[in-house]
N, C-alpha and C positions, 0 to 999 in steps of 0.2 A: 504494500500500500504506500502512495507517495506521500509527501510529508501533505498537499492540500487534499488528500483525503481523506488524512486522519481529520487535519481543522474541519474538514466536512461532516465529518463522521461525529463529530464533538460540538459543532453547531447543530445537528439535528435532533441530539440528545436536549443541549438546552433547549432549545424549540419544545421536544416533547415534555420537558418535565415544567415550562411555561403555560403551556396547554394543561397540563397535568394541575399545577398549581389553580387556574382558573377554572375549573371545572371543581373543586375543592372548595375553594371562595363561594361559589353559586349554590354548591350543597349547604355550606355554611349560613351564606346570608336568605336562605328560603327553606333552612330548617322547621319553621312554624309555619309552611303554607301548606292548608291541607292539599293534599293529592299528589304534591311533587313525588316526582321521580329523583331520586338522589342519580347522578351523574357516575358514570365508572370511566377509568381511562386506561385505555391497555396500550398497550407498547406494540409492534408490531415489528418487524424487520425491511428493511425495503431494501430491494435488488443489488441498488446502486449504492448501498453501503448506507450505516447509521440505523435512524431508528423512525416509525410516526406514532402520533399519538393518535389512537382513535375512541372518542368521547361517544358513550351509549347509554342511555339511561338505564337504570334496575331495579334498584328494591324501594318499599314508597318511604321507608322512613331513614332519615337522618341519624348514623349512629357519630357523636362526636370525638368520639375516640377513636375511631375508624380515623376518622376526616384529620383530626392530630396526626396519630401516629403516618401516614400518608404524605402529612406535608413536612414532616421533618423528613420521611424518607425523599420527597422532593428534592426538598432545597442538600440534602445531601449529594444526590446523583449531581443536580444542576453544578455544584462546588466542582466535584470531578471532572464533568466534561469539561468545565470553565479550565481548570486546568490541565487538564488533556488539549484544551485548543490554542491557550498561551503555549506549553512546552512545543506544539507542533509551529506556533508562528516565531520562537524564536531560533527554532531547527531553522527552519525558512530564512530567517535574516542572517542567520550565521555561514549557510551556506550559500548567498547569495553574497555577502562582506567578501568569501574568500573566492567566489567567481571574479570580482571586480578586479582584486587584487593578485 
């Protein structure tokens, strides 16, 4: 994999765990409406490398320790690719400094 398909690969993660976090938010802030569907986001694979998020509704009630534990796991994943995609953009400048030179 070249170094801009990792940063691809680690932008689509953040993308999905963006996705991820807003569908969380929504289950959150419409916990008290009757009849909602709480929101589920699953990961998915795509061909071309990385990840999608795909958002489907499920169960009717809002469990909020679900919706916690979930967005901690989030913004964890999200920290990782963020750093998965800085290490691949500095790969990138370093080997681009010694092209030059």
């Amino acid at each position: 994999m070249s170094i801009s398909g990792v940063t691809s690969t680690a932008l689509s993660g953040m993308r999905a765990q963006t996705t991820r976090v807003s569908a969380i938010a929504n289950n959150i802030a419409n916990s008290s409406t009757p009849g909602y569907a709480t929101l589920n986001t699953g990961l998915t694979s795509v061909a071309s490398g990385g990840v999608q998020a795909v958002v489907s509704p499920t169960e009717p009630d809002v469990d909020p320790a679900t919706e916690l534990t979930d967005l901690i796991e989030a913004e964890q994943s999200y920290k990782a690719n963020a750093v998965v995609f800085e290490t691949g953009a500095d790969m990138w400048e370093m080997l681009m400094s010694i092209k030059r030179d």
